[in-house]
N, C-alpha and C positions, 0 to 999 in steps of 0.2 A: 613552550608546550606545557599544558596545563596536565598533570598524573594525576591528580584526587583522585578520592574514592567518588566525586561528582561527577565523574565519566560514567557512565553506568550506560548498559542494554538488557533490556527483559522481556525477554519473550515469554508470553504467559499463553499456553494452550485453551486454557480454562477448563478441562477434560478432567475430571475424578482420576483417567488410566492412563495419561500423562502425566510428567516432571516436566519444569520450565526450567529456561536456563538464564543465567544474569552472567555478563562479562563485567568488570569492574579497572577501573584504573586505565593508562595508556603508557604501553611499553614501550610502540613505535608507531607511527600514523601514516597511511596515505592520504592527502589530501588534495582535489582535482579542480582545479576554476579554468579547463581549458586547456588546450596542447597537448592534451595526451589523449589514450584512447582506453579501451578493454584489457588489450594485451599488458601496460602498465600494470596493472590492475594485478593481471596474472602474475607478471614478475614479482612481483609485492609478495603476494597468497605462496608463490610456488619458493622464494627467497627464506621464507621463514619459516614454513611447513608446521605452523601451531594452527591453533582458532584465532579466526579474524571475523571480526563484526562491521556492519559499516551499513553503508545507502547508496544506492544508487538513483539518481534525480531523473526524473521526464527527457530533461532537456539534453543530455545521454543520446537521445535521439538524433541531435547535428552531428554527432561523431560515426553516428552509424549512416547517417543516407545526409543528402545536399539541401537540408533544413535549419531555418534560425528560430529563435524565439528573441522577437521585441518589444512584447506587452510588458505592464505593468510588475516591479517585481519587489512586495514590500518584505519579505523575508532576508532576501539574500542569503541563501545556505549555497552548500557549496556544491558543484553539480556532484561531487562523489565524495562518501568519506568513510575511510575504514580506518582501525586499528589492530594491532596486536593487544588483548589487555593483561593486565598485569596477572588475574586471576580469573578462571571460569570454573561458575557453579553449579549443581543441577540441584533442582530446589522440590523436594519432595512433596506429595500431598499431606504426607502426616507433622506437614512443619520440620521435617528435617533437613540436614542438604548435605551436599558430598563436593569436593572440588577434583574437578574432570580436569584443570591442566592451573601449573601453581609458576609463573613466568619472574615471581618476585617475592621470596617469602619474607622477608622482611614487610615488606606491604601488608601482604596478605594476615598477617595476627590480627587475632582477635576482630575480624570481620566477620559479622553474622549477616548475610545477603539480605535476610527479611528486614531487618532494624536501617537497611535502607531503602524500602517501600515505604516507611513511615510518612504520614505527610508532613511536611515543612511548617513552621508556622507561617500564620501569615495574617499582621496586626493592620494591613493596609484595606481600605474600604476600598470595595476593587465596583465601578457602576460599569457594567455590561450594557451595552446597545451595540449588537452586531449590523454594521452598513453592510449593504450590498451594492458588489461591484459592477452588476449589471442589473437594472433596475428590470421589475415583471416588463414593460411594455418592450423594452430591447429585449429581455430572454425571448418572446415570444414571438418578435419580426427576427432575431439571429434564426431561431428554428424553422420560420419559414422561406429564409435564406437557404438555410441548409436543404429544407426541403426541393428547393429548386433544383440543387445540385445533385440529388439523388434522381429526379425526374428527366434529368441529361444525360444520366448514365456518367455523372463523373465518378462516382462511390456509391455502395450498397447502403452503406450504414456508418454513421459518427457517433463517436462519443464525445457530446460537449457538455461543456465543464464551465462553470460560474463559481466566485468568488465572496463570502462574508467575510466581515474583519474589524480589527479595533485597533486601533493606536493608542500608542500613550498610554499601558494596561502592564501593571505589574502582575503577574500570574503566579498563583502556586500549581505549578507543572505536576508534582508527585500528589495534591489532594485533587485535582482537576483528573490525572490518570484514574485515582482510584474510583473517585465517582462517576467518570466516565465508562469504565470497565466494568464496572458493580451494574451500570443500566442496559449493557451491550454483549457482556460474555461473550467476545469471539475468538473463534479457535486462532488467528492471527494476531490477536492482540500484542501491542508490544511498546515498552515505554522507552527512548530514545534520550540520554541525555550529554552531551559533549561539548565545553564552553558554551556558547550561547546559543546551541540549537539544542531545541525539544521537540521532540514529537511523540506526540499523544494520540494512539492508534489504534483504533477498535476496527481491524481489519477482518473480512467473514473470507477473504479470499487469495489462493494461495498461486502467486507467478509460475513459480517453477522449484523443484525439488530432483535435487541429482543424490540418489544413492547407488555406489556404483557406477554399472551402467545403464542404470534405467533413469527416465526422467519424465515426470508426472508435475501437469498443470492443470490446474481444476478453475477453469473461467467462468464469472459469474453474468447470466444475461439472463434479466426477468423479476420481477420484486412486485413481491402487495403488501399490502399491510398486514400486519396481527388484528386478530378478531378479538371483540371484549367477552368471550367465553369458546369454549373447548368445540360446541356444534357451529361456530359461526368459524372458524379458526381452520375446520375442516373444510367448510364452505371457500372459504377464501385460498386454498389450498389446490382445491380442482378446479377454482378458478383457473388460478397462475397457471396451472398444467396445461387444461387446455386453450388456453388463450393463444390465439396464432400470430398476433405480432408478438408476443414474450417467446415463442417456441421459434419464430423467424429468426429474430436478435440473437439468439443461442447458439442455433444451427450457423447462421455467419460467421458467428467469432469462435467455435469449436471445430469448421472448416479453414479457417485463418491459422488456430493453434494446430492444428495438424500439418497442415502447411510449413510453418513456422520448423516444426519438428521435426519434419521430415528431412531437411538440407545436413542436420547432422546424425541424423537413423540409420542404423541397419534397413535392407531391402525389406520390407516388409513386414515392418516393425512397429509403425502407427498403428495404435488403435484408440476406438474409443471405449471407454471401459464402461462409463456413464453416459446415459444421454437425460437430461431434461431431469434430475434428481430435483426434490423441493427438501428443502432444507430449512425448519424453522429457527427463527432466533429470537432475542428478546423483545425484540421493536415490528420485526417481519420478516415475511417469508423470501427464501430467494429460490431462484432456480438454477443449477450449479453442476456442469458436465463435466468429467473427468477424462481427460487425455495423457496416453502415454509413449514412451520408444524407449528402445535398447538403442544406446549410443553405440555409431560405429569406432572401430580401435583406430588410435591415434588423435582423436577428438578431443582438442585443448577447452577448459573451459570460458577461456575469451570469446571460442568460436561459438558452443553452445548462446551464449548471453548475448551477443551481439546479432546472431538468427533468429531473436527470441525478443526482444529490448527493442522497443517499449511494448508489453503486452498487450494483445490484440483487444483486449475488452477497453481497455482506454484508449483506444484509437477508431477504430473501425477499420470499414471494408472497402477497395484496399488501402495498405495502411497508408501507405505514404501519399496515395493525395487525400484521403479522411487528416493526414498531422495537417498539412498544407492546409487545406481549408478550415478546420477546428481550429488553427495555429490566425486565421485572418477575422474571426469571429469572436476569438474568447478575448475579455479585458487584461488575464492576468497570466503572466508567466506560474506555469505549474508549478515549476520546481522539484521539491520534494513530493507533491500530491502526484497521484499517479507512477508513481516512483516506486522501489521495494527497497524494503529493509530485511537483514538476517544475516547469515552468517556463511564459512566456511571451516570445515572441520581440517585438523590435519591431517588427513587421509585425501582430501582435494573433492570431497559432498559440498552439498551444499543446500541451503534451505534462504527462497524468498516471498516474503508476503505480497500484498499490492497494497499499495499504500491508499486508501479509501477510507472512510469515515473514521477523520484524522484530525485533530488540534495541532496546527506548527505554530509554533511561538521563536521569536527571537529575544533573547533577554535583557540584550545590548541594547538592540533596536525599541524593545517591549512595544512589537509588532504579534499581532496573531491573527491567523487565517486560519480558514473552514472554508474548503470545498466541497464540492458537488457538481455527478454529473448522471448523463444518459446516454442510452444511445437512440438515436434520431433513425429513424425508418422510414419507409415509404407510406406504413402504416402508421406513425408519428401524428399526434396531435398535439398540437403546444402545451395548448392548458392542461392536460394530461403532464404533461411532462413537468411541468413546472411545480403541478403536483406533487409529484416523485420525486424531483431535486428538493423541494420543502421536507419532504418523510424523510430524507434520507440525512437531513443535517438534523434532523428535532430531536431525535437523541442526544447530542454532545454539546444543543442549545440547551437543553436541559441540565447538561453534568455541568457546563460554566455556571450557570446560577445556582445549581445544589448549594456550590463553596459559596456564592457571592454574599 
């Protein structure tokens, strides 16, 4: 098992009135390819009662309902991986930083969290040409596949999900973060680095958060673009607002997380807090509803994650035949895409992103993928969509070649 200080998680908020936090090094690891479930998981987090950081992958989903995944799978990470790290830091806005739990001080000297965001060098001429793993004329018959399926009343709403990629690509993971992060600023952002998985992740959206006993997920359904000035920006704004298939796709997957939440709620403890917020960001607009509940007493957090896992925006409605048939459509095994990354405190909170507008590299493999997806509705047009899956990678198409 590898402890460097190359272990590294950073969760960067990108908020002036927020601190982000970086775990560093590995104390002790869980790592999952299978046989076990959530509760493992638990015993892990609840065994050692520090800060544990880690991922949970897509396919997460076979453990929880009578699902497989046998598409394409060029990453290979592993369905789950946490550790204990050696040290965690919280990293101030004014460049200073403080260490919130110190697991190995020996390790821990003379570590300054920022001096390892620095980028790597990287003297290799790196030629970017991302393939696509399903070509426009298949995205476009998959979607009206998919459409059939909503026209029989098998599902409301899918989220599928396509594949870019490169092989054979040495990547700088930490100048590729920063330039990706520098174009995208999202409050989930977070840089992932343990042996030879990276993930480089400009996330706008947030799974799930347990403080306490409350727990709040904020699902994201609805997206346009940024306008090239402040009255056109506005404009595209009350678009997305009132746009009725963006406010349809919403209303489903904010009834879904409600749902979802309600199995481990107090009686009447669902709410919704947001409906249909527009939220700008650097590349575009999203539309982004806020759901919450008081967990009822006695409520493990196996049980929460597994009522909860895989989040209803990367699925659709309902979930499990939206996986099934998104699962018979898509070319590539998810894996970590669709997936969350974060953390647990030792107090037993918790905090997870959605893993979206994401770089996963493997460095063994020097494999890297870029997803994208949608969700497909009754009011669904391909080309519409295929559009939207384009807008939504052209950001991090861009931070590859900043460095190239």
């Amino acid at each position: 098992m590898k402890t460097s200080k190359n272990s590294i998680v950073f969760l960067n908020s990108n908020s002036d009135s927020e601190p982000n936090l970086m775990a560093v090094g590995v104390h002790e690891e869980y790592v999952l390819n299978g046989g076990h479930d959530f509760d493992s998981l638990d015993v892990f987090v609840k065994k050692h009662k520090k800060w544990v950081f880690g991922f949970m992958s897509y396919d997460l989903k076979n453990q929880v309902e009578n699902l497989t995944s046998e598409n394409n799978d060029g990453l290979s990470f592993p369905e789950m991986c946490f550790f204990v790290p050696k040290v965690v830091f919280q990293m101030n806005n004014d460049d200073s930083f403080e260490i919130l739990a110190n697991y190995d001080q020996e390790f821990s000297e003379n570590i300054n969290p920022f001096d390892l965001l620095k980028p790597e060098p990287n003297n290799e001429d790196i030629h970017l040409s991302f393939n696509s793993r399903t070509p426009k004329e298949k995205y476009l018959s998959d979607v009206t596949g998919i459409l059939k399926h909503i026209q029989r009343g098998d599902i409301y709403e899918a989220n599928y999900c396509v594949e870019f990629f490169q092989e054979n690509i040495s990547l700088a993971p930490l100048a590729t973060y920063n330039a990706a992060n520098d174009m995208t600023s999202a409050p989930y952002s977070c840089y992932f680095q343990h042996n030879e998985i990276h993930a480089i992740c400009c996330s706008p959206e947030l799974y799930l958060e347990k403080e306490g006993s409350r727990l709040v997920s904020k699902p994201i359904k609805g997206t346009v673009k940024r306008g090239d000035n402040e009255a056109e920006d506005e404009k595209l704004k009350l678009q997305l607002l009132a746009d009725e298939k963006e406010r349809s796709e919403n209303v489903m997957i904010v009834d879904l997380v409600r749902n979802d939440l309600s199995k481990t709620a107090k009686k009447s403890s669902v709410k919704v807090d947001e409906l249909f917020g527009i939220y700008t960001f650097k590349t575009l607009h999203h539309m982004i509803s806020t759901v919450s509940s008081e967990i009822k007493e006695g409520v493990e957090n196996s049980e929460i994650i597994k009522t909860t896992f895989p989040m209803g925006s990367m699925t659709g409605a309902p979930k499990i035949s939206a996986m099934k048939i998104i699962e018979k459509f898509e070319e590539s095994k998810r894996g970590l895409y669709s997936g969350a990354i974060g953390f647990f405190t030792p107090e037993g909170d918790f905090t997870f992103n959605v893993v979206i507008r994401s770089l996963l590299y493997n460095s063994e493999k020097k494999y890297l993928s870029l997803m994208a997806g949608g969700a497909i509705t009754a009011s669904s047009k391909p080309e519409s969509e295929y559009r939207e899956c384009l807008l939504k990678v052209s950001a991090l198409k861009k931070a590859v070649h900043a460095i190239d």
